[in-house]
Each structure stands twice: as structure tokens, then as C-alpha cells.
N, C-alpha and C positions, 0 to 999 in steps of 0.2 A: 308232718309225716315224712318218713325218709320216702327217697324216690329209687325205686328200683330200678334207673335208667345211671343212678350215680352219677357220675361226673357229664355224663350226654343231657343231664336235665333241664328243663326248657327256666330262661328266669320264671320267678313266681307269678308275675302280673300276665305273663301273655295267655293266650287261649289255648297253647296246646298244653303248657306245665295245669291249665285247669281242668282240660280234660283228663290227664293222666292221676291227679286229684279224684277225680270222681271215679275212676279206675281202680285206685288205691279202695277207694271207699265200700265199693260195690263188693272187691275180693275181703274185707275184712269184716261186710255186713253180707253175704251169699242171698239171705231172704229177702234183700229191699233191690229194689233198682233204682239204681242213682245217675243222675244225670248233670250236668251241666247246661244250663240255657244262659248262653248268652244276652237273649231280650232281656232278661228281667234281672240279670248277675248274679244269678243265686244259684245256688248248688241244691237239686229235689230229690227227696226221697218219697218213696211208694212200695208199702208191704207188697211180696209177692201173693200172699195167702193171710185175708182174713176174716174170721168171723165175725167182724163187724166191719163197717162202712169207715177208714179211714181217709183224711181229706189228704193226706201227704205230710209233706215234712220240708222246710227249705230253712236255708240261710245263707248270707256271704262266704262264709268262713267254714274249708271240710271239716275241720276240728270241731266246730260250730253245731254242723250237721251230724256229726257222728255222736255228740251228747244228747241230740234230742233223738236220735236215734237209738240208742243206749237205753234210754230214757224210757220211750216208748217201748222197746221189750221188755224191759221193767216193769214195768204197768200192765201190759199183757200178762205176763207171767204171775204176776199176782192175780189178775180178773180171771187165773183159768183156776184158781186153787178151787177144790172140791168142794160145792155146796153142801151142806148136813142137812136129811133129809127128815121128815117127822117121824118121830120115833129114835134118833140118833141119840145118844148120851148130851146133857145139856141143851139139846134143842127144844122148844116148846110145841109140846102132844100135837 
């Protein structure tokens, strides 16, 4: 991901270019919050809003995270399409 910091941006491996990373992530996913945990090296996501019980989301890699993040509104959006209810055209009585 480009760094909005341009040419001030921290190398890749240190903690603050990973924080700035999950920075990136959070402005180009609004509904998750994303974080950076050092302990465990991964990079976490967490819907802000949902109607079901999601565990999160992590990986090494923002790119990484932002596919399963991707991913998982994908999926969402498909689990919202409208049930047909009895009586609907092709649904059974």
C-alpha cells in the first residue's frame, strides 16, 4: 500500500511504518477496526457492526488482511440477500 507519509515513511519492518499500515487499512475499510498487536505480529480486524458473532480477522501481511477482509464483506453481503418467503414465486407452499 502506498504510504501517505511519501517520502517521511518509516522502513517497512519497524513498528511505527506497521502502525501507519493498519492506519492505511482501517481509512480504506471504515466499518472494521484494525489494529496492529505487536505480541502476536499480526495485523487484527473486528467488524464494527454485526449481526452475527464474528471471531475477527488477522494476518502478517496488511494486503493479507485486507483480502480476508474483502472477503468477509463478501460473504456478508451475500448472507443478507432476501429470503423468499411461502407463497413467493418458486418457493415451496
Amino acid at each position: 500500500m502506498p504510504s501517505p507519509a511519501g517520502d517521511r515513511a518509516a522502513p517497512a519492518g519497524t513498528a511505527l511504518a506497521r502502525r501507519e499500515a493498519a492506519g492505511q487499512l482501517r481509512q480504506a475499510f471504515p466499518a472494521w477496526v484494525v489494529i496492529w498487536v505487536a505480541r502476536t505480529g499480526r495485523y487484527h480486524a473486528y467488524p464494527l457492526a454485526s449481526t452475527r458473532a464474528t471471531g475477527g480477522l488477522a494476518d502478517t501481511e496488511p494486503a493479507g488482511l485486507a483480502g480476508q477482509i474483502e472477503q468477509a464483506q463478501r460473504s456478508a453481503t451475500a448472507g443478507r440477500a432476501r429470503p423468499r418467503r411461502a407463497g413467493d414465486p418458486g418457493q415451496p407452499g
